[in-house]
N, CA, C, O and CB atoms as a CASP TS submission, in Angstrom:
PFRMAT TS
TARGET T0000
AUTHOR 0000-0000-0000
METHOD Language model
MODEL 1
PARENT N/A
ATOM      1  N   UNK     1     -16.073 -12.240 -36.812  1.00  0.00           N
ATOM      2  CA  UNK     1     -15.083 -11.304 -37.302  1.00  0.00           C
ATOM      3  C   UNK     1     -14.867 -10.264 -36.200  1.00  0.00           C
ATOM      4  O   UNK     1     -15.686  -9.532 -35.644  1.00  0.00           O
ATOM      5  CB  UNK     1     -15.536 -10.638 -38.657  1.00  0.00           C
ATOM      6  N   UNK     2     -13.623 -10.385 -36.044  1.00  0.00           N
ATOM      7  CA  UNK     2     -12.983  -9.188 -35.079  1.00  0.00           C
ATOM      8  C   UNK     2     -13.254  -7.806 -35.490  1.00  0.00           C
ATOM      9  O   UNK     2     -14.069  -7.571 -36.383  1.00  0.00           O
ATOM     10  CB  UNK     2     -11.409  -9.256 -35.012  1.00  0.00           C
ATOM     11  N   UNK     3     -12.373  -6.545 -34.658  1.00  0.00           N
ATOM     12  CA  UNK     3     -12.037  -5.431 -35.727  1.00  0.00           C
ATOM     13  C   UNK     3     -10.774  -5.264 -36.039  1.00  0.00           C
ATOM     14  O   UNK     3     -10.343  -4.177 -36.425  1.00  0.00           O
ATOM     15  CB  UNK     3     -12.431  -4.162 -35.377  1.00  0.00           C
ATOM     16  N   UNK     4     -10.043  -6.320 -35.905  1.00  0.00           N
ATOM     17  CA  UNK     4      -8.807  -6.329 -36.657  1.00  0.00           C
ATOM     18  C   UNK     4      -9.229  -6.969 -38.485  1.00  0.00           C
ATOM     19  O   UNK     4      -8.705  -6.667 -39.557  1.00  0.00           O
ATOM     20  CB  UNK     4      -7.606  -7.489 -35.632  1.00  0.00           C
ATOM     21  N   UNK     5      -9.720  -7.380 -38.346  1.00  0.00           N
ATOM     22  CA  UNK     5     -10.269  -8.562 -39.479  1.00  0.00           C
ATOM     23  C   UNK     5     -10.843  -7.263 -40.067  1.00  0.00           C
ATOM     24  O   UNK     5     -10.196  -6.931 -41.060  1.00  0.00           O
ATOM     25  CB  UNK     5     -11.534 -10.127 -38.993  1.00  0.00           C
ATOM     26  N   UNK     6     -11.887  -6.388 -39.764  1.00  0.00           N
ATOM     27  CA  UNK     6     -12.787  -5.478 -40.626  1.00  0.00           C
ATOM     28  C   UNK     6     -11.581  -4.695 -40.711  1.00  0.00           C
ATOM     29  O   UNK     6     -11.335  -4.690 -41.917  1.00  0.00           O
ATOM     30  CB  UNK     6     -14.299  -4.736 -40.018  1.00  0.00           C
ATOM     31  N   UNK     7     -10.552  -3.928 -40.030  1.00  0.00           N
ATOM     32  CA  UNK     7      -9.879  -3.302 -40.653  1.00  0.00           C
ATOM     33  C   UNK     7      -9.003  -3.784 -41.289  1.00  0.00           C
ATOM     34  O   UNK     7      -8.169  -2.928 -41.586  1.00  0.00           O
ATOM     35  CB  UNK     7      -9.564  -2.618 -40.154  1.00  0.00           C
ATOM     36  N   UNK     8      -8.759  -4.807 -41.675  1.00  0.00           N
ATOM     37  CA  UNK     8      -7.697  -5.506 -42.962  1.00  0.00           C
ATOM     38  C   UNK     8      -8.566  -5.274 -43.656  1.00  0.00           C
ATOM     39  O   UNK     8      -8.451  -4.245 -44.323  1.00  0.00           O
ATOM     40  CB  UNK     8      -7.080  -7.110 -43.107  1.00  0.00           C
ATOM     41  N   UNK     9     -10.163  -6.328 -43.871  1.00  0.00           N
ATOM     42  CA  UNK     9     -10.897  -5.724 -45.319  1.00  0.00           C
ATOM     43  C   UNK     9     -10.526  -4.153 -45.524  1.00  0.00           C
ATOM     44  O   UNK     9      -9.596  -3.874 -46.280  1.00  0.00           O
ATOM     45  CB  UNK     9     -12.767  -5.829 -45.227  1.00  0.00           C
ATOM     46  N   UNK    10     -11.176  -3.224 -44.921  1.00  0.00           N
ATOM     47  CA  UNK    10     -11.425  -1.843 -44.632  1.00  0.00           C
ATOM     48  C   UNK    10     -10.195  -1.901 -45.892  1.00  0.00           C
ATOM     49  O   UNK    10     -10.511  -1.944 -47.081  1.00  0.00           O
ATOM     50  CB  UNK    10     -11.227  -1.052 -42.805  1.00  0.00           C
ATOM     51  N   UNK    11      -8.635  -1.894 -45.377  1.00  0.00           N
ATOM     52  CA  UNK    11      -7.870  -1.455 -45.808  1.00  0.00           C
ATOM     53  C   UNK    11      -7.784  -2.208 -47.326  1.00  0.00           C
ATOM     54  O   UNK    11      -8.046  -1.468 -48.274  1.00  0.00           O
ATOM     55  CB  UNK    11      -6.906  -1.454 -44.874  1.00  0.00           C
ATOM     56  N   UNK    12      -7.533  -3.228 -47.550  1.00  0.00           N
ATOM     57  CA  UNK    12      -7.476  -3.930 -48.880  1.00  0.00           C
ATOM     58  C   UNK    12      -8.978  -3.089 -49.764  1.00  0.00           C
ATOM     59  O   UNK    12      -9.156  -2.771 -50.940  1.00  0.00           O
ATOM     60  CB  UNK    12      -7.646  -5.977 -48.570  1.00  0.00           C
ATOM     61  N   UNK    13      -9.330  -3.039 -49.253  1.00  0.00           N
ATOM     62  CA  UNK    13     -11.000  -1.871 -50.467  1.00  0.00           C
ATOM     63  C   UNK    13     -10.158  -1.146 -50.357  1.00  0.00           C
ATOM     64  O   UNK    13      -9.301  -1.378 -51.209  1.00  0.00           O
ATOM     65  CB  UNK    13     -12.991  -1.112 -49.938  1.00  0.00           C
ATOM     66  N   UNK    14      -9.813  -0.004 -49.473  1.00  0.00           N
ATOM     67  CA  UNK    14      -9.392   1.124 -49.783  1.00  0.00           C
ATOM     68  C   UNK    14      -8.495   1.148 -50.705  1.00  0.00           C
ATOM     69  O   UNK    14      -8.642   1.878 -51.686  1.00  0.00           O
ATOM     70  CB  UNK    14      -9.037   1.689 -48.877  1.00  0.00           C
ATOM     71  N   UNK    15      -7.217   0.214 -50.524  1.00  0.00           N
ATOM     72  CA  UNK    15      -6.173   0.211 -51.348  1.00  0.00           C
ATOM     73  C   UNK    15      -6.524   0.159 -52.898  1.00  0.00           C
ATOM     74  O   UNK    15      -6.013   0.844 -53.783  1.00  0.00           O
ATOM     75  CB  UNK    15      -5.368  -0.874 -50.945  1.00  0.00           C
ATOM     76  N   UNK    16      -7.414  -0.714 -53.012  1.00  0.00           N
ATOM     77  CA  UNK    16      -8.066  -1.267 -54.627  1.00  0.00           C
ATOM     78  C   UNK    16      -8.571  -0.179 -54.821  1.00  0.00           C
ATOM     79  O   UNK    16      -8.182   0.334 -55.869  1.00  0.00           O
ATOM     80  CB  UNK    16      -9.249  -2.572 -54.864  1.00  0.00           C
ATOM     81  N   UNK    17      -9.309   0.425 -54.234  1.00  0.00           N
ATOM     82  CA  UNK    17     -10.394   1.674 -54.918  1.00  0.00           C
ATOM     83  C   UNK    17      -9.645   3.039 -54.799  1.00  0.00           C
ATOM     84  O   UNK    17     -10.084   4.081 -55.287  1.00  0.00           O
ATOM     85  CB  UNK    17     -12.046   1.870 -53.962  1.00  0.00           C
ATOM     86  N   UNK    18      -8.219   2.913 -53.955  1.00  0.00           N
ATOM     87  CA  UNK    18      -8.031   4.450 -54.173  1.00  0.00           C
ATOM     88  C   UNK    18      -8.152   5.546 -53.374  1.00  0.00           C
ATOM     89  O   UNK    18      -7.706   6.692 -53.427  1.00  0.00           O
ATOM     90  CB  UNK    18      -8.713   4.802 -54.958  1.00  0.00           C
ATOM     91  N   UNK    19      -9.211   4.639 -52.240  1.00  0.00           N
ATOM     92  CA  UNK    19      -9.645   5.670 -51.037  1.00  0.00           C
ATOM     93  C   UNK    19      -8.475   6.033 -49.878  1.00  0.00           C
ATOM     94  O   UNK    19      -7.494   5.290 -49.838  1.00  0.00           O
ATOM     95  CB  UNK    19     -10.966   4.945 -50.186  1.00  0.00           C
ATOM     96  N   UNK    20      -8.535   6.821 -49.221  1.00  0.00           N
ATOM     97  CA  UNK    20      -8.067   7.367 -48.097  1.00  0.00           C
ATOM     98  C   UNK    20      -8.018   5.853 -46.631  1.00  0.00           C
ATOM     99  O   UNK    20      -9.081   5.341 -46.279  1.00  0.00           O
ATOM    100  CB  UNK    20      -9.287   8.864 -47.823  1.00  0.00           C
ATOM    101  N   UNK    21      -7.021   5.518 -46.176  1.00  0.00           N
ATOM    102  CA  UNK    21      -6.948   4.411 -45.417  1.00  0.00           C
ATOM    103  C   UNK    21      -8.082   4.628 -44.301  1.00  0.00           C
ATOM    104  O   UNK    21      -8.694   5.690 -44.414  1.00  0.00           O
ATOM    105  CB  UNK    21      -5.478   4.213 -44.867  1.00  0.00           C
ATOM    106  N   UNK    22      -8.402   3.912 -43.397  1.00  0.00           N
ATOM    107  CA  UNK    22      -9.386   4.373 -42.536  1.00  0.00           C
ATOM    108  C   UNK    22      -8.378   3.865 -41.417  1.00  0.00           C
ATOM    109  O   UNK    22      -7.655   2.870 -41.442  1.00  0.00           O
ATOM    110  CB  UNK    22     -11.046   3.761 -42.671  1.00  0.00           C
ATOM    111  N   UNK    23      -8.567   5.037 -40.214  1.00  0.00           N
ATOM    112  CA  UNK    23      -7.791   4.613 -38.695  1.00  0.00           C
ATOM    113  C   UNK    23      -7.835   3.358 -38.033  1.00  0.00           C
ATOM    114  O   UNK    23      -8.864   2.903 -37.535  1.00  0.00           O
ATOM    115  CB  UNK    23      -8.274   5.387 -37.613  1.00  0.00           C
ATOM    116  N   UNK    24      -6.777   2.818 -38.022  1.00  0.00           N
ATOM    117  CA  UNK    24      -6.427   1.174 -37.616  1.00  0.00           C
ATOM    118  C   UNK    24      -7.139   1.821 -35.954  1.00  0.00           C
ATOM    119  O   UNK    24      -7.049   2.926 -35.419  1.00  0.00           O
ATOM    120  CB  UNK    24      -4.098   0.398 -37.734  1.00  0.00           C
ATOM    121  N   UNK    25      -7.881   0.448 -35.508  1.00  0.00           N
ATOM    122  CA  UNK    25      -8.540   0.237 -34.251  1.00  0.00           C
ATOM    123  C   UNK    25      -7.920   0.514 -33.022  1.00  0.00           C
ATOM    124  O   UNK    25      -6.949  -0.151 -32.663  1.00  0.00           O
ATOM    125  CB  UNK    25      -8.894  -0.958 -34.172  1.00  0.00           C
ATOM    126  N   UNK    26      -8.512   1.692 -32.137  1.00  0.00           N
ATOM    127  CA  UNK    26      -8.009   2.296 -31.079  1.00  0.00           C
ATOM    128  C   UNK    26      -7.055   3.383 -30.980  1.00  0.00           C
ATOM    129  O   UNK    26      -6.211   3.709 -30.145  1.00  0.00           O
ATOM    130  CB  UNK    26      -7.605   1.493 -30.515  1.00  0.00           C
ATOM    131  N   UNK    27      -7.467   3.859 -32.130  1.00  0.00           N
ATOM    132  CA  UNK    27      -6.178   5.293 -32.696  1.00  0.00           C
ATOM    133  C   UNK    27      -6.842   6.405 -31.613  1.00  0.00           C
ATOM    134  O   UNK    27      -6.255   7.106 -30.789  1.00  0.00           O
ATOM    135  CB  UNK    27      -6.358   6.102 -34.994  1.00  0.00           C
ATOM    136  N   UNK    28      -8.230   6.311 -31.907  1.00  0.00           N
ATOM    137  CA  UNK    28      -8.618   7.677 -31.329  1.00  0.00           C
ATOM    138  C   UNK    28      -9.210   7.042 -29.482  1.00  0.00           C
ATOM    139  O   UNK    28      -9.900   7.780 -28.779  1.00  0.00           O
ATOM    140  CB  UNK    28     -10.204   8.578 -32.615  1.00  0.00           C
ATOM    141  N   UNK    29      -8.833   5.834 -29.075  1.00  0.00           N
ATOM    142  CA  UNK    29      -9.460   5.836 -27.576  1.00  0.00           C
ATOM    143  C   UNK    29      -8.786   6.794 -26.728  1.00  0.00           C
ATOM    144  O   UNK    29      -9.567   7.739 -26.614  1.00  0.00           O
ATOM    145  CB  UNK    29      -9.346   4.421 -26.831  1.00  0.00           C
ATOM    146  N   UNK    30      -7.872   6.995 -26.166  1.00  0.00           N
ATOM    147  CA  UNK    30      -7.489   7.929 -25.397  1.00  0.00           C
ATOM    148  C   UNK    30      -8.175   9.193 -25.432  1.00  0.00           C
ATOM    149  O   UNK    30      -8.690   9.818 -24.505  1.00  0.00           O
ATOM    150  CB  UNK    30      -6.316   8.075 -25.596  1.00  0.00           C
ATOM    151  N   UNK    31      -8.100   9.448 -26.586  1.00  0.00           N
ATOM    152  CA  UNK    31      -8.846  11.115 -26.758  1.00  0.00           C
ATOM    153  C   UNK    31     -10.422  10.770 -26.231  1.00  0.00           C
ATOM    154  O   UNK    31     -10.931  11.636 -25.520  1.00  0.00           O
ATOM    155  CB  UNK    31      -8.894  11.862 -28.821  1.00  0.00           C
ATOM    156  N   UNK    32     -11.213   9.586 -26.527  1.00  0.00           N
ATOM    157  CA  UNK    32     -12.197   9.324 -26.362  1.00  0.00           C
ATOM    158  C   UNK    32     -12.685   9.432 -24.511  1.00  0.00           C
ATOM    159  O   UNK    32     -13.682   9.830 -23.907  1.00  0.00           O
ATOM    160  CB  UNK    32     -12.199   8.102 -27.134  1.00  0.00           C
ATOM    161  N   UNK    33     -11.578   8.933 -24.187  1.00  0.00           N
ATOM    162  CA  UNK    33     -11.775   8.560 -22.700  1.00  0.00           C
ATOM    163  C   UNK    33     -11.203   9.664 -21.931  1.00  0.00           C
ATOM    164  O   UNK    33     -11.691   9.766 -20.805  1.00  0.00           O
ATOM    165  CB  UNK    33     -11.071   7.167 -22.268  1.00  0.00           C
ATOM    166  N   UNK    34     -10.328  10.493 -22.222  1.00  0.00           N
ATOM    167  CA  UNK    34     -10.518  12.149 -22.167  1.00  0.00           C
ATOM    168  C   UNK    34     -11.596  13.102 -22.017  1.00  0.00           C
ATOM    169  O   UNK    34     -11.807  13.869 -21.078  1.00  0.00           O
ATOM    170  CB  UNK    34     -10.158  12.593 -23.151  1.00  0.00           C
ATOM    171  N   UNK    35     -12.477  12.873 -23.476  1.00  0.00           N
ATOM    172  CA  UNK    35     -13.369  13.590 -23.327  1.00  0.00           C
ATOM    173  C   UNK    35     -14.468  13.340 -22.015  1.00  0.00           C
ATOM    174  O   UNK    35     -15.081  13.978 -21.159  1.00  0.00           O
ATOM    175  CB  UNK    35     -13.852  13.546 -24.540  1.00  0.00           C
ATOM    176  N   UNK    36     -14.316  12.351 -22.360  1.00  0.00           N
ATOM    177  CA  UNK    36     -15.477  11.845 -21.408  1.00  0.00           C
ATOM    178  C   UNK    36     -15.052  12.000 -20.339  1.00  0.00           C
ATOM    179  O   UNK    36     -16.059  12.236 -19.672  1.00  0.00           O
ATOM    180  CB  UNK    36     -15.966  10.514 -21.467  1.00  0.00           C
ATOM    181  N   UNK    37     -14.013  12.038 -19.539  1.00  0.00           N
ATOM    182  CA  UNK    37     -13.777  12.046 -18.113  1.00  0.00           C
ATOM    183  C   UNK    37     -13.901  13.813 -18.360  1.00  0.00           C
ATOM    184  O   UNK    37     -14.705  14.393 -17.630  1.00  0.00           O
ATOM    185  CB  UNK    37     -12.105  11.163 -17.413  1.00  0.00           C
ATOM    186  N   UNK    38     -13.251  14.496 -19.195  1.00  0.00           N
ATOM    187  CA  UNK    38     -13.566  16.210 -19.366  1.00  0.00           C
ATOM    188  C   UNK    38     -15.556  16.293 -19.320  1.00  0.00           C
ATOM    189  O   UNK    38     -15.919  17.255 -18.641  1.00  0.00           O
ATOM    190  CB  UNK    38     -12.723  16.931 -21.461  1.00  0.00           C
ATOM    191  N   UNK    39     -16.167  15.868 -19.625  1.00  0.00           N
ATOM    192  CA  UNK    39     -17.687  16.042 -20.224  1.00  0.00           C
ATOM    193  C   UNK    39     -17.974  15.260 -18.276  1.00  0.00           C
ATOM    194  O   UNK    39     -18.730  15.857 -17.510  1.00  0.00           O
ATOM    195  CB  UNK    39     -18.320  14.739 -22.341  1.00  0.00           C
ATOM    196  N   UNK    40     -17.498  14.415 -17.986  1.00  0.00           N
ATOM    197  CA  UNK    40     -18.257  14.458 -16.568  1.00  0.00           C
ATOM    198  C   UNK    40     -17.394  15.475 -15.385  1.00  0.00           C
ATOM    199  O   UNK    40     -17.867  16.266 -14.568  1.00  0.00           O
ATOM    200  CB  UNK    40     -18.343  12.696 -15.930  1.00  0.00           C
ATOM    201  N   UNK    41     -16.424  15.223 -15.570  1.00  0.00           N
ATOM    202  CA  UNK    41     -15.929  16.805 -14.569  1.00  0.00           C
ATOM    203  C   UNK    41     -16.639  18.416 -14.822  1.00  0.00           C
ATOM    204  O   UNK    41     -16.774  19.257 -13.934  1.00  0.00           O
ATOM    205  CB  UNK    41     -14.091  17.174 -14.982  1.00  0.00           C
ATOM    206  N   UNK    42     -17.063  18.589 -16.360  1.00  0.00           N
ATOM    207  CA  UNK    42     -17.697  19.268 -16.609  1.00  0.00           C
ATOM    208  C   UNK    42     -19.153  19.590 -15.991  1.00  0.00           C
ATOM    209  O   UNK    42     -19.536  20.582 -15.372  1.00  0.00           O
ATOM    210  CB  UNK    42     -17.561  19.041 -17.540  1.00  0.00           C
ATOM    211  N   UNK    43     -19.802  18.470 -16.351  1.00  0.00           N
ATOM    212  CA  UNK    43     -21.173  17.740 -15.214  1.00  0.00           C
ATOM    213  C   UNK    43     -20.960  18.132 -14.098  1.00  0.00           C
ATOM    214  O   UNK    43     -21.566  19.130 -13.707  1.00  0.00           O
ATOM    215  CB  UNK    43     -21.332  16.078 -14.949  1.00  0.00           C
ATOM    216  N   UNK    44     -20.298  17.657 -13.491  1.00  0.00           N
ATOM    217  CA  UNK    44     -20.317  17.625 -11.693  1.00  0.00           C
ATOM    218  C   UNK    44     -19.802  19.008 -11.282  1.00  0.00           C
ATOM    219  O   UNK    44     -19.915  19.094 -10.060  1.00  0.00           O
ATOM    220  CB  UNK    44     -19.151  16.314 -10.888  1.00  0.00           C
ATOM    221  N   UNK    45     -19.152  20.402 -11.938  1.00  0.00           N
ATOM    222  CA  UNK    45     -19.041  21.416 -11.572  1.00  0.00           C
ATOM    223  C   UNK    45     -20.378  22.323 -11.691  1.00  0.00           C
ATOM    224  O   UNK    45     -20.830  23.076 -10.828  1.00  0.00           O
ATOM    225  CB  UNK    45     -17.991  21.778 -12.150  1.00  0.00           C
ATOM    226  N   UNK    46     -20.909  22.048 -13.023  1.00  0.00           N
ATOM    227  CA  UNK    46     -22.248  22.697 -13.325  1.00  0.00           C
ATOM    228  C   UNK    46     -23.451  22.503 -12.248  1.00  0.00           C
ATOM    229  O   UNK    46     -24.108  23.475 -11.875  1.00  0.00           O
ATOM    230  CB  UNK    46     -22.731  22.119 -14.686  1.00  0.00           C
ATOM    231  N   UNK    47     -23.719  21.089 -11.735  1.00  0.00           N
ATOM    232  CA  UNK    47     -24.630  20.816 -10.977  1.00  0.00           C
ATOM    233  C   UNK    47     -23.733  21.233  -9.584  1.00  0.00           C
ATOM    234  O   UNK    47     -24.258  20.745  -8.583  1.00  0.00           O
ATOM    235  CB  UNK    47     -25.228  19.301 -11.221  1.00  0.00           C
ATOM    236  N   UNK    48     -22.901  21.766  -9.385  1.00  0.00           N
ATOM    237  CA  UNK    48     -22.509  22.015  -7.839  1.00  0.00           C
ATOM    238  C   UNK    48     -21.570  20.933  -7.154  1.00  0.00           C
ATOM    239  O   UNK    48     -21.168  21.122  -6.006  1.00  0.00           O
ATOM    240  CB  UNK    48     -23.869  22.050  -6.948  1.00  0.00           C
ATOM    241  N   UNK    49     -21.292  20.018  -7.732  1.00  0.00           N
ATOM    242  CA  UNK    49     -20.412  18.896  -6.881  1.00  0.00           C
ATOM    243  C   UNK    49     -19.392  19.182  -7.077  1.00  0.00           C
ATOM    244  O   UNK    49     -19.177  20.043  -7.930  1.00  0.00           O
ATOM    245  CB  UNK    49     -20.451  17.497  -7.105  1.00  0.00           C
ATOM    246  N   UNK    50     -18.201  18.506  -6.282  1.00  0.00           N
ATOM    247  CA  UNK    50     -16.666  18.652  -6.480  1.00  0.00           C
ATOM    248  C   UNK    50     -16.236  17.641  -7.900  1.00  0.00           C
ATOM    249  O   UNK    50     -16.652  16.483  -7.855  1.00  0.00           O
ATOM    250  CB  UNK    50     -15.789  18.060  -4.884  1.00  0.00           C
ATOM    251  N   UNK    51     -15.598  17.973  -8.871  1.00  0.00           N
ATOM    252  CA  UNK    51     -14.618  17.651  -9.556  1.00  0.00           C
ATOM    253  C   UNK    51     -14.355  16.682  -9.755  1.00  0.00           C
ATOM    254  O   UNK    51     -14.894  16.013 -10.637  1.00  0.00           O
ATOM    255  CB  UNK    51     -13.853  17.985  -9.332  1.00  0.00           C
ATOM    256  N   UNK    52     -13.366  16.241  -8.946  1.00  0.00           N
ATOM    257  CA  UNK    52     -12.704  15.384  -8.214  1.00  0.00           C
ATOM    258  C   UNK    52     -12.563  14.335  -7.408  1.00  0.00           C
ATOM    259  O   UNK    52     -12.582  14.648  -6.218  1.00  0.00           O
ATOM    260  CB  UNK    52     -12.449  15.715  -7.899  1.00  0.00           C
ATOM    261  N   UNK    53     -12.428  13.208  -7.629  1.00  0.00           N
ATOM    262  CA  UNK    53     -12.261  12.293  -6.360  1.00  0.00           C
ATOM    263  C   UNK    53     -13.657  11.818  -6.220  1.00  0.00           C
ATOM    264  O   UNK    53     -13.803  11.092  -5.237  1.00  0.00           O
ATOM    265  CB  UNK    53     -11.689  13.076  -4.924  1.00  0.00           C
ATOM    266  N   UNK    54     -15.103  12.092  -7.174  1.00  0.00           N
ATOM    267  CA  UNK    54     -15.971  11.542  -6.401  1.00  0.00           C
ATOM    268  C   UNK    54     -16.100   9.706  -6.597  1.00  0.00           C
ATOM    269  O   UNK    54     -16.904   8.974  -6.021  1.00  0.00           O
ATOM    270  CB  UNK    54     -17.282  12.379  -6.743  1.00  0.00           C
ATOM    271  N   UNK    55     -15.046   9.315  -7.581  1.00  0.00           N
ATOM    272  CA  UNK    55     -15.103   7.861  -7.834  1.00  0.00           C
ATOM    273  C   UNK    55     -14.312   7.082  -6.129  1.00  0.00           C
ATOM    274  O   UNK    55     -14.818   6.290  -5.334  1.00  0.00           O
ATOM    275  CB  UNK    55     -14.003   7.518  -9.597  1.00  0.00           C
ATOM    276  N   UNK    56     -13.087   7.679  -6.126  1.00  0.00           N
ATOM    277  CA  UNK    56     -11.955   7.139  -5.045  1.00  0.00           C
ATOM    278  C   UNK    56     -13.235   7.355  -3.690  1.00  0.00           C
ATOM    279  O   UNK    56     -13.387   6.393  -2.937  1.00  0.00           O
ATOM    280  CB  UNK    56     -10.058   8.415  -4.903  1.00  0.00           C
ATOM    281  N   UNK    57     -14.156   8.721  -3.440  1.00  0.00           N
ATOM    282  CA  UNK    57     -15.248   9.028  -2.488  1.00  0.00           C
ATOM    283  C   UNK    57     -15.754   7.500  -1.968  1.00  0.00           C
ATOM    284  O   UNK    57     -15.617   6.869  -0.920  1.00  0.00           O
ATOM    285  CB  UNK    57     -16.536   9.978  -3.291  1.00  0.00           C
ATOM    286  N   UNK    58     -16.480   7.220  -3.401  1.00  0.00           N
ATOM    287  CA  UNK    58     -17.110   5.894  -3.462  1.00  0.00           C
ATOM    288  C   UNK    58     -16.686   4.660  -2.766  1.00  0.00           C
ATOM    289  O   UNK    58     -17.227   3.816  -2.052  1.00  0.00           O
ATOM    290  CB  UNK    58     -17.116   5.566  -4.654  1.00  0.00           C
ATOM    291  N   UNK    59     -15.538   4.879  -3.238  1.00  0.00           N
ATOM    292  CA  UNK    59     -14.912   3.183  -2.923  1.00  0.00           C
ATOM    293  C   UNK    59     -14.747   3.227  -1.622  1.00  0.00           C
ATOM    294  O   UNK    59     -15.219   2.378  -0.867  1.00  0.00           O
ATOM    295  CB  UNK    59     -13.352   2.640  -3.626  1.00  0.00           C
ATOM    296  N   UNK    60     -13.850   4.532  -1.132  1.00  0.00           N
ATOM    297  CA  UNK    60     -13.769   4.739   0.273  1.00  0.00           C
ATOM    298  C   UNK    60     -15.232   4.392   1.088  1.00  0.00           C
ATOM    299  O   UNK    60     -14.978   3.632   2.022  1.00  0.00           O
ATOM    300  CB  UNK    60     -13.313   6.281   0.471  1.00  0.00           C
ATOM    301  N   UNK    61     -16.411   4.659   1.028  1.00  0.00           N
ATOM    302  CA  UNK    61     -17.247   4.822   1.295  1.00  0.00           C
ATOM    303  C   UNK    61     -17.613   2.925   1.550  1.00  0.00           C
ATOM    304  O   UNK    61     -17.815   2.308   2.595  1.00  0.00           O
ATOM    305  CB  UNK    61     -17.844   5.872   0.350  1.00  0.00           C
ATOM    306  N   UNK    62     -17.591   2.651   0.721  1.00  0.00           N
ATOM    307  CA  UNK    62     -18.130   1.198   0.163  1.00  0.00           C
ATOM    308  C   UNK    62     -17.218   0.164   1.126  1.00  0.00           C
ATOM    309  O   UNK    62     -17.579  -0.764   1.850  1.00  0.00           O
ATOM    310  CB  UNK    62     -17.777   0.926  -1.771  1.00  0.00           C
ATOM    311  N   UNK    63     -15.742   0.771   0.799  1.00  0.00           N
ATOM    312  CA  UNK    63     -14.655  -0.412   1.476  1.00  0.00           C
ATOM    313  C   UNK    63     -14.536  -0.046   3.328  1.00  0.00           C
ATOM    314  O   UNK    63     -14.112  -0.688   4.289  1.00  0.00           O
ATOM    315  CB  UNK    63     -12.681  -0.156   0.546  1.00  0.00           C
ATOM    316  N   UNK    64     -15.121   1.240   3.163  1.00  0.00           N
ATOM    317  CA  UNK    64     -14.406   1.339   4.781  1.00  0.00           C
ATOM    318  C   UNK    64     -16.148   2.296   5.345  1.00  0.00           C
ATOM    319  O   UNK    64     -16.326   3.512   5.418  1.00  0.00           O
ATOM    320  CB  UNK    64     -12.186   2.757   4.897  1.00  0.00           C
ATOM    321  N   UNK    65     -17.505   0.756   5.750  1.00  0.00           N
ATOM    322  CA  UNK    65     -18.408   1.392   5.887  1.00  0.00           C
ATOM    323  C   UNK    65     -18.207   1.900   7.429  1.00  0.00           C
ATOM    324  O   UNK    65     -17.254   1.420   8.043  1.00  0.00           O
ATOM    325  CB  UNK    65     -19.561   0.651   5.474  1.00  0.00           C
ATOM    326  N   UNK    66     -19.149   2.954   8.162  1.00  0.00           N
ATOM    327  CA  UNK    66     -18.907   3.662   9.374  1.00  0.00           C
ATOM    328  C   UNK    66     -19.097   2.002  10.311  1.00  0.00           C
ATOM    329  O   UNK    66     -19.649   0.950   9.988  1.00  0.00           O
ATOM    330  CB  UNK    66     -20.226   5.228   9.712  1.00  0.00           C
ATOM    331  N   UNK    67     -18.479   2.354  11.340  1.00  0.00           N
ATOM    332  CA  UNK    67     -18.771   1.052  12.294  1.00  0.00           C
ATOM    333  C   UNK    67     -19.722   1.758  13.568  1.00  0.00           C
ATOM    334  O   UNK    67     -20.133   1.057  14.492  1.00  0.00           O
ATOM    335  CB  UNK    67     -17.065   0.243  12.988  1.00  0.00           C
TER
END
């Protein structure tokens, strides 16, 4: 079973019993993946690092090693 499948059950209970629908799957990711990129920019200012750019840092680092 998917979570498309649990949220059809989800919804058919709710409907029968009366309850409040529950959020069809992936309503709230964006906000999710927000926070989290907010909660590690947050991180990396507190401990002293830059912000910014330390992922693109990486790759640069990785793809273009010193010769």
């Amino acid at each position: 079973m998917n979570a498309l499948h649990q949220y059809l059950f989800d919804t058919h209970r709710a409907a029968r019993l009366g309850e409040p629908m529950p959020p069809a799957p992936g309503t709230h990711d964006v906000a999710v993946f927000r926070a989290v990129r907010d909660r590690r920019r947050f991180e990396r200012v507190v401990a002293g690092r830059p912000a910014r750019g330390a992922v693109r840092a990486a790759l640069h680092r990785w793809l273009r090693p010193a010769r």
